[in-house]
PDB file of N, CA, C and O in Angstrom:
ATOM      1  N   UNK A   1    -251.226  62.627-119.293  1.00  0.00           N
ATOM      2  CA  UNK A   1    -250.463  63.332-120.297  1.00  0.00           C
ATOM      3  C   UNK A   1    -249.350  62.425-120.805  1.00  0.00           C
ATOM      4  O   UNK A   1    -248.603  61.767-120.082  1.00  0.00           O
ATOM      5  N   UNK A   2    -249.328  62.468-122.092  1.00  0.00           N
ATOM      6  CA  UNK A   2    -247.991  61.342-122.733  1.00  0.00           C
ATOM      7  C   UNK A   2    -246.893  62.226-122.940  1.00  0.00           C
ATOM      8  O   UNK A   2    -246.941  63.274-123.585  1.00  0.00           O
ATOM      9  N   UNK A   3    -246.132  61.859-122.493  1.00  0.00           N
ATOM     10  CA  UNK A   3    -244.756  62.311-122.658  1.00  0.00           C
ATOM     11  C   UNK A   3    -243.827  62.316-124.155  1.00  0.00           C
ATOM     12  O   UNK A   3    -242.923  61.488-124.273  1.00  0.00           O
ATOM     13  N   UNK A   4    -243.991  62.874-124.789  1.00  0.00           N
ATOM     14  CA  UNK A   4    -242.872  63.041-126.208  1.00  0.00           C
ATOM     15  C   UNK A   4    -241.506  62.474-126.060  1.00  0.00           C
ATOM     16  O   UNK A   4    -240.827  62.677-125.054  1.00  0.00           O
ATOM     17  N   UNK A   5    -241.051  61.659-127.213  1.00  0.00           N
ATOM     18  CA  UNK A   5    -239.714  60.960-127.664  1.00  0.00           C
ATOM     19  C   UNK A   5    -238.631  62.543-128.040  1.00  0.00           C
ATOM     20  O   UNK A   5    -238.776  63.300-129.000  1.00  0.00           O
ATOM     21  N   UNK A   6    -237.658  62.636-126.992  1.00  0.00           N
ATOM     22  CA  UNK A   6    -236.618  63.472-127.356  1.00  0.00           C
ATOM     23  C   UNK A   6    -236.947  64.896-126.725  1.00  0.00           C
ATOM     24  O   UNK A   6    -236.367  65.968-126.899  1.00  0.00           O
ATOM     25  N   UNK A   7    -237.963  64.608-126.002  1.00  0.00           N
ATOM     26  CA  UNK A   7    -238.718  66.125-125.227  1.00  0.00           C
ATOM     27  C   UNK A   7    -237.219  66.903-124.408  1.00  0.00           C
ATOM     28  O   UNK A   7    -236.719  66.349-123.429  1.00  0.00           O
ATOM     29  N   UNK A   8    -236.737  67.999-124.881  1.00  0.00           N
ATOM     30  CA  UNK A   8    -235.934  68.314-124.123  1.00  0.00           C
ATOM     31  C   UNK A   8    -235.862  68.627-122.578  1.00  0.00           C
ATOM     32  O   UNK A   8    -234.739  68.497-122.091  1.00  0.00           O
ATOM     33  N   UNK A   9    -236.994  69.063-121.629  1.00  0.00           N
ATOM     34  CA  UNK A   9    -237.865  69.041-121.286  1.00  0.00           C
ATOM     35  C   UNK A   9    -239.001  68.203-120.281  1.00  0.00           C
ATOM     36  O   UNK A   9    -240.183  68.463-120.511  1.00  0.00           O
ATOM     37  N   UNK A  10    -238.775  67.460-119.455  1.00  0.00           N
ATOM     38  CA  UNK A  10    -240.232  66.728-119.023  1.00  0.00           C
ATOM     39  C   UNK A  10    -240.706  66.871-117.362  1.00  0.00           C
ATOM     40  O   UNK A  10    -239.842  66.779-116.490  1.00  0.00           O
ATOM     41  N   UNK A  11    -241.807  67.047-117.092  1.00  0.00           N
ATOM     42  CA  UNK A  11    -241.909  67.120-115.575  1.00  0.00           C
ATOM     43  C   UNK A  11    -241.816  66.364-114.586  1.00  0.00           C
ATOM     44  O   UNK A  11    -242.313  65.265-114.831  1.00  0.00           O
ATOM     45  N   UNK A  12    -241.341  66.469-113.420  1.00  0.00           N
ATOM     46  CA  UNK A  12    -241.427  66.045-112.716  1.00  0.00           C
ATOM     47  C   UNK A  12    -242.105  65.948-111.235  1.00  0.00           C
ATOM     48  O   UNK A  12    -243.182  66.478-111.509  1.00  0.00           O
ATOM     49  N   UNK A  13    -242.190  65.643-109.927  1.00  0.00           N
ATOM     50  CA  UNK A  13    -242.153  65.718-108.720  1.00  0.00           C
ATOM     51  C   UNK A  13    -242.228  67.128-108.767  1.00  0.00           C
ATOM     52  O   UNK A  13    -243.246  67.802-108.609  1.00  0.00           O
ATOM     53  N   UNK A  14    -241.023  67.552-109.008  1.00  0.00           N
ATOM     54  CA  UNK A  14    -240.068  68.806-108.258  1.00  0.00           C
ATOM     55  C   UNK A  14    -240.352  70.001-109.389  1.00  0.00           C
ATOM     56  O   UNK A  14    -239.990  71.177-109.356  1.00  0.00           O
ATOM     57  N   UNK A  15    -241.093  69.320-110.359  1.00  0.00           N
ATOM     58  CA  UNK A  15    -240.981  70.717-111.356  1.00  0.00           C
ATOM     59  C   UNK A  15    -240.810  70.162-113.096  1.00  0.00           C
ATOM     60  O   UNK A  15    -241.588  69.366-113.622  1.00  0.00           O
ATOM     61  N   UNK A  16    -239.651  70.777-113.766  1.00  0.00           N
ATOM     62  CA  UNK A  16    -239.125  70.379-114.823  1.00  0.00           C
ATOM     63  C   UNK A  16    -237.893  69.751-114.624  1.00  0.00           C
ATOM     64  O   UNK A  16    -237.339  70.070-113.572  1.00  0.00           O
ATOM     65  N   UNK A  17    -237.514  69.232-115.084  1.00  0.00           N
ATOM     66  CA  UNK A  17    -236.065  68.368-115.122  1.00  0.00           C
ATOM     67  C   UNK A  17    -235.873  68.009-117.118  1.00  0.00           C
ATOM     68  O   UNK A  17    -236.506  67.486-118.036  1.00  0.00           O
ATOM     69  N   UNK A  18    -234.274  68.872-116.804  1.00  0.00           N
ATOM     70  CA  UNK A  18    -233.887  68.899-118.302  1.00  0.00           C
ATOM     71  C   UNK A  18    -232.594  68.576-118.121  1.00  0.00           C
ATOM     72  O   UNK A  18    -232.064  68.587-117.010  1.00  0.00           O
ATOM     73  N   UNK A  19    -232.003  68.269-119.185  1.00  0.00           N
ATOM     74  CA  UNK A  19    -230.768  67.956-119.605  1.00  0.00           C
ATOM     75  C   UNK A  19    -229.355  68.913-119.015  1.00  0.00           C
ATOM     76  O   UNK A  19    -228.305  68.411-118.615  1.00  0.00           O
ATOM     77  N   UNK A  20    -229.683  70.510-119.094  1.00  0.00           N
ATOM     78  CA  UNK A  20    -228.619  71.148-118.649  1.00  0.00           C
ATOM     79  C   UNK A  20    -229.394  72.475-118.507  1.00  0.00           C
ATOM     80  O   UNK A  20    -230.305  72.810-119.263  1.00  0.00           O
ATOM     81  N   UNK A  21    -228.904  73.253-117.376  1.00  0.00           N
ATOM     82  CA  UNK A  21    -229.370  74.407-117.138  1.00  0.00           C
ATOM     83  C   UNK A  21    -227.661  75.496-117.286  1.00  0.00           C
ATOM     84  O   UNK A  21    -226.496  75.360-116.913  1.00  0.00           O
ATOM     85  N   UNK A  22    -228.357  76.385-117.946  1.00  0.00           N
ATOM     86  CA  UNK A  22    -227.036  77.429-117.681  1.00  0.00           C
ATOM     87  C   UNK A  22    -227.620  78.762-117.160  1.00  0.00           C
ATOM     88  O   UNK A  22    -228.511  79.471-117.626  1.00  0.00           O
ATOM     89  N   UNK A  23    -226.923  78.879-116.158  1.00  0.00           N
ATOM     90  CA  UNK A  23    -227.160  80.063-114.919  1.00  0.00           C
ATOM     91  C   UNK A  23    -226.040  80.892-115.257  1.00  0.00           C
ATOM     92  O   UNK A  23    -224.955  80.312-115.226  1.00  0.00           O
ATOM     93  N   UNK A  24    -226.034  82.262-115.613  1.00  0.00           N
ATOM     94  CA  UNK A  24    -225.423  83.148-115.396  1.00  0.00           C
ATOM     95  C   UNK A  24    -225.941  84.466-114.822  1.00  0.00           C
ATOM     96  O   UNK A  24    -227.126  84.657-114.547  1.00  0.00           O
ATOM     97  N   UNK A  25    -224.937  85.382-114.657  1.00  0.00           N
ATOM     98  CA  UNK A  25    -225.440  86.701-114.399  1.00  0.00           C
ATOM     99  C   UNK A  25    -225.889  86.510-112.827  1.00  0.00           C
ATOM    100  O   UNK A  25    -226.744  87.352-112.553  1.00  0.00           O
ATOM    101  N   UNK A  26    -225.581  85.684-111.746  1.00  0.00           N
ATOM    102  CA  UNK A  26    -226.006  85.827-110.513  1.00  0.00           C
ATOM    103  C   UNK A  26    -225.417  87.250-109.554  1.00  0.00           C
ATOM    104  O   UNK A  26    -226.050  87.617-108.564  1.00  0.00           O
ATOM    105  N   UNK A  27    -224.211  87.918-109.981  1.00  0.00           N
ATOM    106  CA  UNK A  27    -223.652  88.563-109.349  1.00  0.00           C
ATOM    107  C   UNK A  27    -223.905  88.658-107.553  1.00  0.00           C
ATOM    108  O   UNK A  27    -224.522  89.510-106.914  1.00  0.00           O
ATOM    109  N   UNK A  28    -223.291  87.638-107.155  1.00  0.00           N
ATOM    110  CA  UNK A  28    -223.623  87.330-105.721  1.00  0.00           C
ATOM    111  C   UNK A  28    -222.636  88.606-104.894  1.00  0.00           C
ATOM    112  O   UNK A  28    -221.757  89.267-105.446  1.00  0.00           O
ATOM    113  N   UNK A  29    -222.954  88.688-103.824  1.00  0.00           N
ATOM    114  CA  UNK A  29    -222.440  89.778-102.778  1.00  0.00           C
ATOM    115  C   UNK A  29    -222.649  90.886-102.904  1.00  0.00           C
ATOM    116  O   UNK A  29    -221.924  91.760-102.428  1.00  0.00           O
ATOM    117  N   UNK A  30    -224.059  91.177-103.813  1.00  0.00           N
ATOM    118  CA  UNK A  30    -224.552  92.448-104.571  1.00  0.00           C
ATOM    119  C   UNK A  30    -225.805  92.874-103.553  1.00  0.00           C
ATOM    120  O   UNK A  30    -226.256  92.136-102.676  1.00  0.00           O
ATOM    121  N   UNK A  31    -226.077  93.666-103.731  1.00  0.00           N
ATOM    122  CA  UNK A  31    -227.480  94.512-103.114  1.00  0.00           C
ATOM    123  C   UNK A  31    -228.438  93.766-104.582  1.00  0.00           C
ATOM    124  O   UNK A  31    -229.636  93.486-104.537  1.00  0.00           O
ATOM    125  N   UNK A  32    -227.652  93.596-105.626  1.00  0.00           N
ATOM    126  CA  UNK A  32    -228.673  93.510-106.756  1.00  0.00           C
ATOM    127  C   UNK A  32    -229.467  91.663-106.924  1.00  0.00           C
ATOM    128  O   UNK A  32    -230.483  91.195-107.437  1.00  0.00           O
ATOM    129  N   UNK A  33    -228.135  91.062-106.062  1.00  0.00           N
ATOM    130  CA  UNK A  33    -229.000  90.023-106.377  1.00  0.00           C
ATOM    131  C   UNK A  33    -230.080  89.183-106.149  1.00  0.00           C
ATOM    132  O   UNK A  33    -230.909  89.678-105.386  1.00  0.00           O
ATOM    133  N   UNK A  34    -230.292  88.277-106.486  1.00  0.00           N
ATOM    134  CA  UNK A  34    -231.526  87.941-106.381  1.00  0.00           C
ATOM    135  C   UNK A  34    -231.778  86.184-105.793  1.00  0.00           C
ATOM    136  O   UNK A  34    -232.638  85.379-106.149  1.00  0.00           O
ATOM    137  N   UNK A  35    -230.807  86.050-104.917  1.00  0.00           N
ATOM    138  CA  UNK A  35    -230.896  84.810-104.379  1.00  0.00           C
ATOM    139  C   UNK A  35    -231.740  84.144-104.065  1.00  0.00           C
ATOM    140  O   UNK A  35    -231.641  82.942-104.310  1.00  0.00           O
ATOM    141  N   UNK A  36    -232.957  84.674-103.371  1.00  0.00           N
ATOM    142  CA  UNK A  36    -234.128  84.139-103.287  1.00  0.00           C
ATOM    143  C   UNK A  36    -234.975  83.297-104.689  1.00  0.00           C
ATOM    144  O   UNK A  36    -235.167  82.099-104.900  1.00  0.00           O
ATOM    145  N   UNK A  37    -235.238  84.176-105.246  1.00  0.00           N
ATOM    146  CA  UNK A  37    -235.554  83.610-106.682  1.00  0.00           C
ATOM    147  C   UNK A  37    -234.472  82.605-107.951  1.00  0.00           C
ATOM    148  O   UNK A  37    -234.681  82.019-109.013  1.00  0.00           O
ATOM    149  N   UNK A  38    -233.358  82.856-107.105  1.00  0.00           N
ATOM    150  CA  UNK A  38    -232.474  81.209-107.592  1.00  0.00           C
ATOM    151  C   UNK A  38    -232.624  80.066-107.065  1.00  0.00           C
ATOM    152  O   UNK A  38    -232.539  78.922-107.512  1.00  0.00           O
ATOM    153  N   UNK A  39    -232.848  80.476-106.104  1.00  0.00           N
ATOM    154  CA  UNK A  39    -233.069  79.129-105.110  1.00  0.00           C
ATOM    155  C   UNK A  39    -234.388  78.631-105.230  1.00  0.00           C
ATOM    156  O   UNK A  39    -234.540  77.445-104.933  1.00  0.00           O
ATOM    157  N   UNK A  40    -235.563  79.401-105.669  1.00  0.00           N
ATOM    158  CA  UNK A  40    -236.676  78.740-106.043  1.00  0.00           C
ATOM    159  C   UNK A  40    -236.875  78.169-106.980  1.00  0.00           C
ATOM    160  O   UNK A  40    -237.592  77.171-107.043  1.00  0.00           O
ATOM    161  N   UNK A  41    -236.063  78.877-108.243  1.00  0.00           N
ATOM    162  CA  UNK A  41    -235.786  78.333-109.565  1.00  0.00           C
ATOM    163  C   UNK A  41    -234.980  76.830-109.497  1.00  0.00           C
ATOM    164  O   UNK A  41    -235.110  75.888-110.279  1.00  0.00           O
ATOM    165  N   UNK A  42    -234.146  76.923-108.356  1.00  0.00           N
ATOM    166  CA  UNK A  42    -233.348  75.593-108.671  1.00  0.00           C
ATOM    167  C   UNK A  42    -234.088  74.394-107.844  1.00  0.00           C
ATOM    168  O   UNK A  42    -233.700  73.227-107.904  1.00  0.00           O
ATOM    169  N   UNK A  43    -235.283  74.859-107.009  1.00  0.00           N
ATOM    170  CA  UNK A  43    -235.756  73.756-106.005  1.00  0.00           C
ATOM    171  C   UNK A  43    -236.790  73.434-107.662  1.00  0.00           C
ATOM    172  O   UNK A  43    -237.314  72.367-107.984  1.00  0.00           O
ATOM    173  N   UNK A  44    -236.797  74.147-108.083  1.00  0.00           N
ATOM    174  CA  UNK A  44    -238.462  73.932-109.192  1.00  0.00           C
ATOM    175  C   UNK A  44    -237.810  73.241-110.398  1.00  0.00           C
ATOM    176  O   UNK A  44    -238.541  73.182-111.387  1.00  0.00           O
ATOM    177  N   UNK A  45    -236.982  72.880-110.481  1.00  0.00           N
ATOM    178  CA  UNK A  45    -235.928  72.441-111.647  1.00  0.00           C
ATOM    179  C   UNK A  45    -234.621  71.670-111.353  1.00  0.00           C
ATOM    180  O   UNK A  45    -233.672  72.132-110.720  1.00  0.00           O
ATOM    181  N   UNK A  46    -234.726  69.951-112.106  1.00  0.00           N
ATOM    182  CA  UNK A  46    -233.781  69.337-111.863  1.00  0.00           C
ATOM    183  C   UNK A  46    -233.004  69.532-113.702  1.00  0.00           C
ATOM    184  O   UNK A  46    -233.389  69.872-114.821  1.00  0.00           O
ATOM    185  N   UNK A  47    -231.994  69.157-113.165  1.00  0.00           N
ATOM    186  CA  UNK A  47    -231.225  69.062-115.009  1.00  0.00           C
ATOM    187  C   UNK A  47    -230.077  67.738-114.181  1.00  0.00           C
ATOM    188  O   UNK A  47    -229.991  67.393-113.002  1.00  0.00           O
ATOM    189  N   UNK A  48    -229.315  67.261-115.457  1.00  0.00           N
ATOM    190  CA  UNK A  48    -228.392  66.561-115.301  1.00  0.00           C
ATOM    191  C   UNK A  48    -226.981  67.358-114.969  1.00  0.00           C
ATOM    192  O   UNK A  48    -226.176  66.884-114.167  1.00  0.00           O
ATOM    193  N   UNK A  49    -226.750  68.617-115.656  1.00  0.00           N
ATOM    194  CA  UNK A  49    -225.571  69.442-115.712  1.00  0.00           C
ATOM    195  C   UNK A  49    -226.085  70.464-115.483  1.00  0.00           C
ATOM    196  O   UNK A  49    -227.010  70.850-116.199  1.00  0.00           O
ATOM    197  N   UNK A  50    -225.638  71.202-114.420  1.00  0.00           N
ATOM    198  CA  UNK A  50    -225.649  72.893-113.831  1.00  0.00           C
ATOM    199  C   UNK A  50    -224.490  73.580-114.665  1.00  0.00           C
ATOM    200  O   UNK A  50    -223.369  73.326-114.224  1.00  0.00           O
ATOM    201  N   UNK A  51    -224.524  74.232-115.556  1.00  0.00           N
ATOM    202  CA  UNK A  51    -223.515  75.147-116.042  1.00  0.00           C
ATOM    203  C   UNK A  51    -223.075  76.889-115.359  1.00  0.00           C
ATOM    204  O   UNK A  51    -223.319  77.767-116.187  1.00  0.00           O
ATOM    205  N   UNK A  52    -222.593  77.316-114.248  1.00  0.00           N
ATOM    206  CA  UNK A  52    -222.382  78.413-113.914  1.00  0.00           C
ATOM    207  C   UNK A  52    -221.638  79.076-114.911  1.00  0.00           C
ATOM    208  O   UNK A  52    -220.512  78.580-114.924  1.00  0.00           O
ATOM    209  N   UNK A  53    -221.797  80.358-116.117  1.00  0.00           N
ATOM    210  CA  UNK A  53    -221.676  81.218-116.851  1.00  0.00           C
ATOM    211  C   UNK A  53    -221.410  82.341-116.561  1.00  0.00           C
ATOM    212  O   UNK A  53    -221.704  82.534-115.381  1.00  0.00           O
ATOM    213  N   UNK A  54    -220.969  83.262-117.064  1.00  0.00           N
ATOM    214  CA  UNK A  54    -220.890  84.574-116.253  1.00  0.00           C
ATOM    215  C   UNK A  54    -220.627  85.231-115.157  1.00  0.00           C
ATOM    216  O   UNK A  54    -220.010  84.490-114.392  1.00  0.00           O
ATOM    217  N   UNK A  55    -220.780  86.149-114.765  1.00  0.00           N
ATOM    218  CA  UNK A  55    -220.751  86.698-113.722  1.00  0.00           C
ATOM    219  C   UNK A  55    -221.514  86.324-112.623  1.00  0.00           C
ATOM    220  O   UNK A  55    -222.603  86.852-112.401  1.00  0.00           O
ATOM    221  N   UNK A  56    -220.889  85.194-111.700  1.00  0.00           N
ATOM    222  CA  UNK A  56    -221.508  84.519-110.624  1.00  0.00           C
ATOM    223  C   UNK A  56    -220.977  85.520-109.394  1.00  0.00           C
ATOM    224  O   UNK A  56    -221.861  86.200-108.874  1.00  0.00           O
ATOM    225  N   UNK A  57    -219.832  85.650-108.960  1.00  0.00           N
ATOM    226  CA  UNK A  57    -219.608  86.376-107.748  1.00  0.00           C
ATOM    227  C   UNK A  57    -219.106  87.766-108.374  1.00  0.00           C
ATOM    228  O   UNK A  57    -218.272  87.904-109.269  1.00  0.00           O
ATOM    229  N   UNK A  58    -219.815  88.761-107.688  1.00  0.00           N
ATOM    230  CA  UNK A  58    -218.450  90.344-107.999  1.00  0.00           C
ATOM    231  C   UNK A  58    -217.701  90.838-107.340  1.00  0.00           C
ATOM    232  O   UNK A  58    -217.860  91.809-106.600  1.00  0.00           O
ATOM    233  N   UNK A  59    -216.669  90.145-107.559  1.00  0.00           N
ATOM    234  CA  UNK A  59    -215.502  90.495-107.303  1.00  0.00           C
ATOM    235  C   UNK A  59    -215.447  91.846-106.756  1.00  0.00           C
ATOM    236  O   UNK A  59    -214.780  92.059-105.744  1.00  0.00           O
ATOM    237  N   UNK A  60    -215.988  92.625-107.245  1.00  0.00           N
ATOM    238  CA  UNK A  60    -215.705  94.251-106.750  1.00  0.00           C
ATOM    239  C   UNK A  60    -216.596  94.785-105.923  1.00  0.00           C
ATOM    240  O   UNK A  60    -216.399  95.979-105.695  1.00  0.00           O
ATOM    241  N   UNK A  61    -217.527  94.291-105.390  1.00  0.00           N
ATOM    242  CA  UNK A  61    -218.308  94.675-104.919  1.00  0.00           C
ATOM    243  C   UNK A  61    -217.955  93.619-103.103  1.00  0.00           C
ATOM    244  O   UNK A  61    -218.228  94.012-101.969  1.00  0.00           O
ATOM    245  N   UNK A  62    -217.478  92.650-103.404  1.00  0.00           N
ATOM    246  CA  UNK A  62    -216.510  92.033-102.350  1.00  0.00           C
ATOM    247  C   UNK A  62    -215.261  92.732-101.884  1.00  0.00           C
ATOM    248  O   UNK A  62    -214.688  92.583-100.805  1.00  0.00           O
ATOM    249  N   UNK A  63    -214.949  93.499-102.857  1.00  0.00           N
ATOM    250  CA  UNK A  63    -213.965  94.412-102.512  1.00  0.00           C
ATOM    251  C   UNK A  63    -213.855  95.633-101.626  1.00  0.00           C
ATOM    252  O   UNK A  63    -212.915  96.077-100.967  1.00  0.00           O
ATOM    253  N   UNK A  64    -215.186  96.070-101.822  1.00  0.00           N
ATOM    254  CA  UNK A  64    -215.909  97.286-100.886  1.00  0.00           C
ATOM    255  C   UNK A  64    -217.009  96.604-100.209  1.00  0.00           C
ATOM    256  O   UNK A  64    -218.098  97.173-100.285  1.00  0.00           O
ATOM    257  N   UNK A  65    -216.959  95.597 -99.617  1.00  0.00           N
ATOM    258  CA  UNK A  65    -217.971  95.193 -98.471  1.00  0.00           C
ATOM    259  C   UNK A  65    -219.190  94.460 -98.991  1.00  0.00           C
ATOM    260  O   UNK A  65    -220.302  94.724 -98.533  1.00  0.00           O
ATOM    261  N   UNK A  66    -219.027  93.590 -99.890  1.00  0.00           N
ATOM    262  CA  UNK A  66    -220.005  92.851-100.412  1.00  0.00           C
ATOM    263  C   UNK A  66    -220.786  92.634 -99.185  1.00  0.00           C
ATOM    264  O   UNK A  66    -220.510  92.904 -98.016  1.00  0.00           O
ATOM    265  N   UNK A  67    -222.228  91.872 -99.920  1.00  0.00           N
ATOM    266  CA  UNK A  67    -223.397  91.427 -99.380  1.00  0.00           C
ATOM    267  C   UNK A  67    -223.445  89.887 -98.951  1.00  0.00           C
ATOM    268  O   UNK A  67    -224.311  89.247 -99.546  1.00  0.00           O
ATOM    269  N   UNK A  68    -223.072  89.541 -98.503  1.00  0.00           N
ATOM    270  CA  UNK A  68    -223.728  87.967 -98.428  1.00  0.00           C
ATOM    271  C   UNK A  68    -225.233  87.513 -98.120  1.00  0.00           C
ATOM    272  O   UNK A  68    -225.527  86.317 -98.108  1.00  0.00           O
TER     273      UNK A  68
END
């Protein structure tokens, strides 16, 4: 397979590897989240820049006995 000039995009070893990933919405210490499936997402995907966005930890839910 030939690889494209400017591919944002290209595979690797490990998966895809791109330029920048932006992760939001993890709400960690939740019953809701979904850690498992981040962590697969991030073993399956390299980027140069990790951008954390949003609502990564909740605060309020740490407040009343979060989840770790």
């Amino acid at each position: 397979m030939q690889e494209r000039r400017g591919s944002p995009a290209t595979s690797t070893n490990r998966g895809r590897r791109s330029r920048a990933l932006f992760i939001s919405d993890l709400h960690l210490a939740t019953h809701a989240c979904r850690a498992p499936a981040l962590l697969d997402f991030l073993e399956q995907n390299e980027a140069d820049t990790i951008y954390l966005v949003g609502d990564i930890i909740d605060f309020w839910d740490i407040n009343r006995g979060g989840i770790w």
